[in-house]
N, C-alpha and C positions, 0 to 999 in steps of 0.2 A: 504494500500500500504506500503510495506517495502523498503526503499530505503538507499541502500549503496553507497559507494564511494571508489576510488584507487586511488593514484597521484603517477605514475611509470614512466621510462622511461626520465629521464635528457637527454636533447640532444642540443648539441650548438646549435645555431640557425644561420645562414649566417652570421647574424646584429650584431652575438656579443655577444648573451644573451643566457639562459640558456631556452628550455620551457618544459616543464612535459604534459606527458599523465594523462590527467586524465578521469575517465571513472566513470557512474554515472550506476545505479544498480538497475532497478524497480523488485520488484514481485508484480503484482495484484492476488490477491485471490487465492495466494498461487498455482494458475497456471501457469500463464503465467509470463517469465522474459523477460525482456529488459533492453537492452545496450545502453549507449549514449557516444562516443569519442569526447574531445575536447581536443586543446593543447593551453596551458596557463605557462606566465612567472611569476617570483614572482612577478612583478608587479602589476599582476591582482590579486593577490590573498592578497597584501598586502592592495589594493582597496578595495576585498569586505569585509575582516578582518573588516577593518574602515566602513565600512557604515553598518555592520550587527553588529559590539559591538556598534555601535552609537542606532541603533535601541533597542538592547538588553535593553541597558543601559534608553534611553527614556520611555519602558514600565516597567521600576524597577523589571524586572526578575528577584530572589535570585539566581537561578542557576549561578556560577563561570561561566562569558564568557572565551574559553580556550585562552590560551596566543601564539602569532603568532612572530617564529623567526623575531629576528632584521637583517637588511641590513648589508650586507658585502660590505667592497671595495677594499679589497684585501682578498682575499683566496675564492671568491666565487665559482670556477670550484669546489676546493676541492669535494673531495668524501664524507667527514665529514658533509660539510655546504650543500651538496646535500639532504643527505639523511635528514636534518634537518630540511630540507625547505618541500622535500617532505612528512617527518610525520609531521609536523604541519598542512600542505594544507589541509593535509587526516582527522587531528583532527579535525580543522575547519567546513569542509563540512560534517562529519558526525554529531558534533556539529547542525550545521546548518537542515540536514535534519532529523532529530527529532522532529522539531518545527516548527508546520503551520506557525506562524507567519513569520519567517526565511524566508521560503521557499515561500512563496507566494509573498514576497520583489521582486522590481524592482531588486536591484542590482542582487538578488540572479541568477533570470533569464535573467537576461542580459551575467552574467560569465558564461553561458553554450550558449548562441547564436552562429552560426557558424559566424565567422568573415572573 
């Protein structure tokens, strides 16, 4: 199974927060593709950052866990700190789904549950 990731689409949210399309990428046996939508804030993403480099780091992977923008609290709508949040998400998760271990994590499949 080959599986990608995209994190597009910033869109305020009613609440006040920012949340991202993100969209998850199967191909099995190079036939058949599948799509999966969810919408997620940095918050969720700054959650599963921490419980997936916690794990990383628990089973002493040499692989560089990739490094996940820091919190803004002023300038966060920017376009700038948009697009920052959304390549990191997308580093993240493609980080993430290259490694069964990653990926078979509670957290991992929790941040794609429909909520």
């Amino acid at each position: 199974m080959v599986r990608c990731f995209e994190v597009t689409d910033p869109t305020l949210h009613s609440k006040g927060h920012t949340i991202y399309k993100v969209t998850q990428k199967f191909t099995l046996f190079h036939m058949n593709s599948f799509q999966f939508v969810v919408w997620r804030r940095y918050n969720d993403f700054k959650k599963l950052h921490k419980a997936m480099h916690s794990l990383h780091m628990a089973l002493q992977r040499k692989e560089e866990f990739p490094p996940f923008v820091g919190a803004k609290v002023f300038g966060r709508f920017d376009s700038g700190v948009l697009t920052q949040r959304m390549q990191s998400g997308q580093d993240l998760l493609n980080f993430i789904g290259q490694r069964h271990y990653l990926v078979a994590n509670k957290a991992f499949q929790v941040f794609f549950q429909v909520k």
